[in-house]
N, C-alpha and C positions, 0 to 999 in steps of 0.2 A: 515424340508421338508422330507416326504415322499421318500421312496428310489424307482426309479424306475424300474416296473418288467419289465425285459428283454423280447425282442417283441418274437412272434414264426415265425419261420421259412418259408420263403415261397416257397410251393412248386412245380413245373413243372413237371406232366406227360406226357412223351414221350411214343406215340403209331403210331410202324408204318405200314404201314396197305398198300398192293396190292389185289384188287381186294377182300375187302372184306367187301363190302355193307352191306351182309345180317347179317353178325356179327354185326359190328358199330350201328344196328340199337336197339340192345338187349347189347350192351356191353357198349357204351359212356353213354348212363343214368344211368348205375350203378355206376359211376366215382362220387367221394367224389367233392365237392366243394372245389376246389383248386384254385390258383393264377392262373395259367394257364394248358388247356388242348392242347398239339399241335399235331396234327395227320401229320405224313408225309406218303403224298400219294408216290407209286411205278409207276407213270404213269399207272393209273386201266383202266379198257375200261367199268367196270362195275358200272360206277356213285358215287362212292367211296365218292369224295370230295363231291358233292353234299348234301349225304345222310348222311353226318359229320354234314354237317353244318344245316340242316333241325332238326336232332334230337338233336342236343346239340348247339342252336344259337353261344354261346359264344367260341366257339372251333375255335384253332388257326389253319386251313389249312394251310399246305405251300410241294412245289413238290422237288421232290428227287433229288440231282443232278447230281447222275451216274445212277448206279442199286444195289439192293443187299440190305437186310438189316441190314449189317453193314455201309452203306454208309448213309442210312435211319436215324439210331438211329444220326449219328456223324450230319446230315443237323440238328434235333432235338435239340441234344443236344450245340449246334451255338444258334440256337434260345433261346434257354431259358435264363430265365431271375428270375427265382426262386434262392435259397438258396440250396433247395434238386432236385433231379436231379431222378424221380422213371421211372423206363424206364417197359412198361406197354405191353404184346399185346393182338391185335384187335382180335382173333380166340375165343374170350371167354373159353381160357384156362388158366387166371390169373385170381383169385379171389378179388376184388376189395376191399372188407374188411379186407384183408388182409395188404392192403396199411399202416394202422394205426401203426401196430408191427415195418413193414421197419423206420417207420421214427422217431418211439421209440429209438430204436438200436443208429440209430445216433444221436436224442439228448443224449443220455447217454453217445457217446463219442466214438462212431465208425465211422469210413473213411469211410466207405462202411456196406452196408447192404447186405447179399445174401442169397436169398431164396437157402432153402437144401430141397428137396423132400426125403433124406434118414435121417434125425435126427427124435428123436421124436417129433412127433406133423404134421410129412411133411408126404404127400405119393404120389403116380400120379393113378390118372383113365384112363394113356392113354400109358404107357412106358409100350414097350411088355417086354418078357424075354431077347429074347435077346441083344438088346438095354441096357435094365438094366443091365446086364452081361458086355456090351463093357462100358459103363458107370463107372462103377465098378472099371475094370481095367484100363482104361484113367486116372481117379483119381487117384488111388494110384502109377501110375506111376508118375502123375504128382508134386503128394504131392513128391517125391523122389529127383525128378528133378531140382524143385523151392523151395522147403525147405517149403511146405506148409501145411494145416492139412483140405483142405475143404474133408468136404462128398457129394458135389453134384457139380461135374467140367460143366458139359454139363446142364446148366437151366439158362435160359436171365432175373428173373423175379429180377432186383436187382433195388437196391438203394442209391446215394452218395452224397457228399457233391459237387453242382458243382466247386466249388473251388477247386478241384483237377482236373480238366481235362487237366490242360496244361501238367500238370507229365505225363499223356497218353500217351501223343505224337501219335495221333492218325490220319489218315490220313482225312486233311481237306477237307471239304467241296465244295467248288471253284477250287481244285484242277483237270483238265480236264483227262480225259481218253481216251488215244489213241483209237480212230477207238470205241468209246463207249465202250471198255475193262475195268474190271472191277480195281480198284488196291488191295492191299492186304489188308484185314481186313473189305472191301467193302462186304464180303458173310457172312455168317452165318458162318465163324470160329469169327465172333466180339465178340460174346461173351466168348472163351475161351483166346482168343487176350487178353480182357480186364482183367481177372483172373490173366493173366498171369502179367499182364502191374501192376498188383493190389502187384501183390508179389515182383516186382524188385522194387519198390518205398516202399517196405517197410510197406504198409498203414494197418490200423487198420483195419482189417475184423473182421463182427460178422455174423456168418450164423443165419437165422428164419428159424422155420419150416414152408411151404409152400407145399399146396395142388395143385396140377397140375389138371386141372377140363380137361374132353372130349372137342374138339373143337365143337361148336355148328352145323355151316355148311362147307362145304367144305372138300376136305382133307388137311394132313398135305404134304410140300412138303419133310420135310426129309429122308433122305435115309439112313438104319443104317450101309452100309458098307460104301460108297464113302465118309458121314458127320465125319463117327466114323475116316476115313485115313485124312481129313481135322483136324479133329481134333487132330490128333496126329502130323500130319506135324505140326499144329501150336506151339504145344508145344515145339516140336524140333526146331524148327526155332529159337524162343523164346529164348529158353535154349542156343541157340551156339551163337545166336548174341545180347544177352541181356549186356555182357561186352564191345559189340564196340558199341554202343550208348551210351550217354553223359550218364554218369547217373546222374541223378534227385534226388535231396536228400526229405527225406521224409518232405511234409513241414511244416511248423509250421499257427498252423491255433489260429485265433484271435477270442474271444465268437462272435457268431453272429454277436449281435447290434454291434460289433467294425468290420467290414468284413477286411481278410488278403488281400495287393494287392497282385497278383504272379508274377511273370516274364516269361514268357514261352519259354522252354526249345528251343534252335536251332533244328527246324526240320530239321529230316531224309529224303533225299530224296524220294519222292514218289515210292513204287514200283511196278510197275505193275502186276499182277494177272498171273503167269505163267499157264500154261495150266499143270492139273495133274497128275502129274509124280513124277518126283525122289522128293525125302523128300530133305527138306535143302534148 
């Protein structure tokens, strides 16, 4: 008998998208034929879900269930039901061809995939100077901090095995918020949350080089000073209370066709979203 070749991986992008119609209509059809596409909408007012589901029939809709898109990506990544986990956004400033390299990476035997706009082969059409400047130095603080070596801390356009998310320990989904308050890793620190979450478990990172394209319409909401001190609180945060959480050992994952089951870790109690101020 014939030996059997081992099946490929199936994959779930995660894009999630407020209020951004006139993107989704130029950016969901350039989306590869995957296992699933699942858009999480930000409660839009601008027909969003609608205009998902009109240009790509087969796209999983489903709505946010706080605010924020770190709360976004976590409702997504609940949903998925894929093997890889590429978490994708809607502003047409992630290159879609690019998708094939991320999921390279981890067949070859990496925990994660992370797009580096500063290696060879990455660049952005859209980070001014001084953003790249605070960029810069975030990273190399944080490589100090968390014993890490990425070149690009501040970029969401990654890739991983979903079988590591219980090590996350990320704040769920179901989880209610006072008075609609946001909780922590609900905003746009999720993606340095996650970097960080990436290094105290130990996991296999391989950065790609990734091209940061212009966003098509719209502006960007970020702000490079109030995003750049979220970002640094989160690192510090990270850093002082990454010993009193359980730690998570790095886990042993099974080839594909064999899938590891996990146990997930005792969640931390939820914590809600202080208003910003003191670090820590």
């Amino acid at each position: 008998m014939l030996p059997t070749a081992p099946r490929q991986p199936t994959v779930s992008i995660i894009v999630p998208a407020r209020n951004e119609a006139k993107n989704l209509e130029i950016v969901l059809p350039l989306l590869p034929d995957v296992h699933e596409i699942i858009v999480v909408d930000g409660h839009s007012v601008d027909g969003t879900p609608e205009v998902a589901r009109r240009v790509r029939p087969s796209v999983d809709v489903i709505t946010q269930t706080r605010k924020g898109k770190g709360n976004a990506l976590v409702c997504g990544f609940e949903r998925a039901t894929g093997d890889i986990i590429v978490m994708f956004d809607a502003d047409g400033s992630a290159d879609a061809e690019e998708i094939p390299r991320f999921i390279d990476a981890l067949i070859g035997g990496a925990d994660v995939s992370k797009g580096s706009r500063f290696m060879d082969g990455g660049s952005s059409e859209d980070i001014t100077f001084h953003r790249q400047l605070g960029n810069r130095l975030l990273n190399g603080l944080t490589n100090v901090l968390l014993g890490t070596r990425y070149s690009d801390l501040c970029y969401g356009y990654n890739a991983f095995w979903r079988r590591i998310l219980p090590s996350l320990d990320l704040p769920a989904a179901d989880i209610p918020g006072a008075d609609g308050q946001m909780l922590w890793g609900d905003g746009f620190e999720i993606e340095t949350l996650l970097n960080c979450r990436f290094a105290e478990n130990r996991l296999n990172v391989v950065e790609v080089p990734s091209v940061e394209l212009l966003r098509i319409h719209g502006e960007s909401n970020l702000n490079a000073v109030s995003d750049g001190l979220r970002v640094l609180r989160t690192v510090l945060d990270e850093r002082m209370n990454r010993w009193g959480r359980r730690r998570v050992s790095r886990p042993t994952f099974a080839p594909v066709q064999e899938r590891a089951v996990m146990t997930p870790p005792s969640p931390a109690p939820a914590r809600v979203e202080e208003p910003f101020g003191a670090i820590g």
